[in-house]
C-alpha positions, 0 to 999 in steps of 0.5 A: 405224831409217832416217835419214829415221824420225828426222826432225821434221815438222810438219803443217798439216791445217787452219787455214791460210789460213783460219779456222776447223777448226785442225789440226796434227800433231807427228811425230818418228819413230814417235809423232805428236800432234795439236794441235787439232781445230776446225770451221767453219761453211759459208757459203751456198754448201755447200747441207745442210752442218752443218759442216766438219772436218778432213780425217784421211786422213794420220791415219787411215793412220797410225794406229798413230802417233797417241799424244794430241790435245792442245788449247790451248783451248775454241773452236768453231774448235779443238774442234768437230771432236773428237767426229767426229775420236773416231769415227774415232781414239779416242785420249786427249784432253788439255786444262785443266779448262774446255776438258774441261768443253766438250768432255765437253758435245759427247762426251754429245751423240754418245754417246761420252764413256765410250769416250773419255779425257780427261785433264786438264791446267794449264801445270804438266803435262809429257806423255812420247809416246814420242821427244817431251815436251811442255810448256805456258805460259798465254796470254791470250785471250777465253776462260779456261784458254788454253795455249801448247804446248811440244815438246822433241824431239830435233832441238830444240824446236818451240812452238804459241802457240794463240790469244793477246794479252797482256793485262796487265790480264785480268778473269779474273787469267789472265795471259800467263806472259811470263817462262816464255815468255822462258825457253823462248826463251833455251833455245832454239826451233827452230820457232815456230808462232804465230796470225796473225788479227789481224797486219793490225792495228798497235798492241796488243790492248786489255785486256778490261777496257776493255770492262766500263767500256762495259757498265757506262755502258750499264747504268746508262743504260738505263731498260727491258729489257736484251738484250744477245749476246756469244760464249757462249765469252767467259766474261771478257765474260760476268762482266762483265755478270753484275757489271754486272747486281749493280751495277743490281740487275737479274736475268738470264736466258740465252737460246740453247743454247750460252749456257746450256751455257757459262755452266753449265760456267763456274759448275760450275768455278770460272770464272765468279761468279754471285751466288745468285739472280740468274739467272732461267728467260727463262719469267719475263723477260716477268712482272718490271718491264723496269727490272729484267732483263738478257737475255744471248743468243747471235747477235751474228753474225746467225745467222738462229736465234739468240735474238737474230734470233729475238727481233728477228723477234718470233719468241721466245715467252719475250721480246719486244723493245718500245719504249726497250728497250736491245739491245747487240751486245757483239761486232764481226761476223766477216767475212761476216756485216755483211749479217746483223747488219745485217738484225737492227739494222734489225730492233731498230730497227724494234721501237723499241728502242735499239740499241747496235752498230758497231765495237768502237772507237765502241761500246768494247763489244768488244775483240779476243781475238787479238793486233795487231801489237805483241803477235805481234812480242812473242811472236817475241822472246820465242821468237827462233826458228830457223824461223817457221810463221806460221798461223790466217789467211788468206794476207794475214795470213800474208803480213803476219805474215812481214814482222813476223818479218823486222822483229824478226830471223827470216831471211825464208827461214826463213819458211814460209807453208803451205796445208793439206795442206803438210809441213815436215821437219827433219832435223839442223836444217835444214828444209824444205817439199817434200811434201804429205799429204792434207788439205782439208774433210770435210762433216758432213751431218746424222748422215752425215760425209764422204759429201757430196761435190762432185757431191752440192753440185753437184746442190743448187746447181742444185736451189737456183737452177734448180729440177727437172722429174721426167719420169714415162713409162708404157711397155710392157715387151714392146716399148718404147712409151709407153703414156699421156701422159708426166706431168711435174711441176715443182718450183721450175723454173715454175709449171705454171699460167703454163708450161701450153704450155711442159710441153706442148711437153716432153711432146711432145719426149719422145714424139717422143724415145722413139719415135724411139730404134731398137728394140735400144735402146727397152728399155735404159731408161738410154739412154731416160733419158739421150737424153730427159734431153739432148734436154728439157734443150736445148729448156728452155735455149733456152726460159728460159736455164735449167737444171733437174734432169731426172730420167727415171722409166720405169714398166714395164707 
């Protein structure tokens, strides 16, 4: 084995200067394990785009390497790529009992869990991959059975927080494992990974616990219906409206797809305790007495087909929204989404409904599952690292994550602030950034993953903004001349009605075109398409300062 097989590299694939579709890889000569393998959801602009993975080039290359996928929780941002991450590298999947409940949900949707091992683990397990062990210690977080993960390799140990806060009052009894934590930092931690998202804000994250106080006073006031959205990941959240729904004496009814599966894997499990009897089919929420039911739905994002957009639309055929009905949005908005959940409030208001929403810090009806300052700074000297890889933010938070290292003793030039796609080896303990793999989005389309790419994005755009007109010539097939008129038909460009001049004119230019193209040409049709393409697209531009698709159809007789 060479001097450059023995080295340790840690690879940022996603998750850097983002949020969303995390992914790293631990690689210490010939055995890589991969640490999480998340999706997100495209914005407005990734036209057809269902979602957006990892891309595992690297991984794929290095197949033979590849020994385990290890998650640290039950996120979408941390799990949601595992089924298409399967299809490409069917390798063993370990994760603790919850996390596996949701992950085996998505393997029976893609018809995949039989092909696929799943092994289970809890903060106690100590893995063996060839030249690396791993470890694990229990974090807190917004969703249960959270892990940090410990690699001892044998240029030294290497630690990935996952997603955390310390919360010392968790309604689930999960606590932060700090003494564990302590004792791996006293050993000694060579690199340590660790979340950015909330490393703009100062101070420590509130305990959930606050937030049931909340839900309770609301509970209590309301005099109708309750609707109230939340994360469906968010099972501590979720079990205290489940006991603020006891306290009132109300029933509950789940709405929305992702609600109903997390709620089921929490009660089939052990996380989550619904008293017998409490819970209700949403068929039979519109035929008991309003002060008696609680709907819990998903949508507080504003996702326009969520239950709650859908419900404040009038648009769910189980529950409808009516005057003094109280609706609570039992989450703040992730940045992006404040137009959305705006345009629902609106919509609850509307519909005569009290509505409880707004920042977390006014309402109290939310609390962040990440870490503020405090606790990221709590977590560095725990670990007092050698060398810091701060992650899972955008470029500010990492930026600002940095700064708290250096105030609690990490040398700024240990710090290294990735992009996706950056390596950083270790060799005899010292490290260093100087090389790429591949990395970025892979687009899932529908059924079809990876085959959407830029030109394809390129073409909706213009199709969403500028519409397209669809040429349909008749020529003969022994000399090349338009037979009949050309037929041309405009689809979101202009309404043929109003434009009636306008497409005359088109079909004008396109029989002038085609006659004018020279006779060893006339019946090469890529080059009638292309010269009728350009000269259409020119006239239109200097007509409507627009740019439609043309797209050419030449049928020979």
């Amino acid at each position: 084995m060479t001097k450059n097989e023995k080295m340790l590299s840690i690879f940022a694939l996603g998750g850097i200067n983002e949020i969303g579709k995390n992914m790293y890889a631990i690689q210490y000569a010939d055995d890589i394990v991969i640490v999480d393998c998340g999706g997100k959801f495209p914005d407005e602009s990734l036209l057809g785009i269902d979602l957006i993975i990892p891309d595992i080039t690297y991984l794929q290359e290095n197949s033979e390497k590849v020994r385990a996928l290890v998650v640290t929780h039950a996120h979408e941002d941390h799990i949601g790529g595992i089924p298409y991450f399967l299809k490409k590298l069917n390798v063993p999947v370990y994760a603790t009992r919850f996390t596996l409940g949701l992950i085996e949900i998505k393997l029976k949707e893609h018809k995949i869990l039989r092909e696929t091992e799943l092994i289970q683990i809890d903060s106690e397990s100590n893995l063996n991959f060839g030249s690396m062990s791993v470890t694990f210690f229990k974090t807190s977080h917004s969703i249960p059975d959270c892990l940090g993960i410990v690699f001892h390799t044998p240029e030294g140990v290497v630690v990935h927080t996952g997603d955390f806060k310390f919360d010392l009052t968790p309604v689930n009894d999960q606590t932060s494992d700090i003494h564990k934590m302590a004792e791996i930092g006293t050993k000694g931690v060579l690199v340590l990974i660790s979340e950015s998202t909330n490393a703009e804000r100062t101070g420590s994250t509130p305990s959930e616990m606050l937030v049931g106080k909340h839900i309770d006073e609301a509970f209590l006031g309301a005099n109708r219906k309750i609707i109230i959205s939340t994360f469906a990941s968010n099972v501590n959240r979720v079990q205290q409206i489940v006991d603020a729904t006891k306290m009132t004496n109300r029933k509950l009814a789940l709405l929305g797809r992702s609600m109903v599966n997390v709620v089921s894997v929490a009660i089939e499990r052990g996380y989550l305790n619904v008293p017998p009897g409490m819970l209700i089919d949403a068929r039979k929420v519109m035929n008991l007495p309003p002060e008696e039911v609680v709907v819990l739905c998903t949508g507080s994002q504003g996702e326009p087909l969520a239950a709650l957009a859908r419900m404040s639309n009038n648009d769910n055929r189980d529950v409808q929204i009516l005057p003094d009905d109280t609706v609570i949005l039992s989450a703040s908005p992730i940045p992006g989404n404040e137009k959305d959940v705006s345009r629902i409030v609106d919509n609850l208001f509307q519909l005569g409904a009290k509505v409880i929403y707004g920042s977390s810090s006014i309402t109290g009806m939310h609390v962040s599952g990440h870490g503020y300052q405090e606790d990221l700074k709590l977590m560095l000297t725990l670990m007092k690292p050698k060398y810091f890889i701060p992650v899972h933010g955008e470029f500010r938070m990492l930026y600002l994550h940095r700064e708290l290292a250096e105030s609690v003793g990490v040398d700024r030039e240990n710090t290294f602030i990735m992009k996706n796609g950056d390596v950083v080896d270790i060799e005899q303990g010292e490290a260093r950034q100087t090389r790429k793999v591949p990395a970025g989005d892979t687009y899932v389309d529908s059924v079809d993953i990876g085959e959407v790419g830029e030109i394809v994005l390129r073409d909706r755009k213009q199709l969403s903004e500028d519409g397209m007109l669809v040429i349909v010539l008749t020529i003969s097939k022994t000399d090349g001349t338009i037979i009949s008129e050309p037929d041309t038909i405009s689809r979101g460009f202009v309404y043929a009605k109003d434009f009636e001049n306008l497409l005359r004119n088109v079909n004008r230019l396109v029989v002038a075109t085609v006659n004018d193209i020279q006779e060893d040409e006339a019946k090469q049709w890529n080059v009638v398409k292309r010269k009728v393409k350009k000269a259409v697209g020119q006239y239109l531009f200097t007509q409507t300062r627009r740019k439609p698709m043309i797209l050419p159809i030449i049928i020979e007789i």
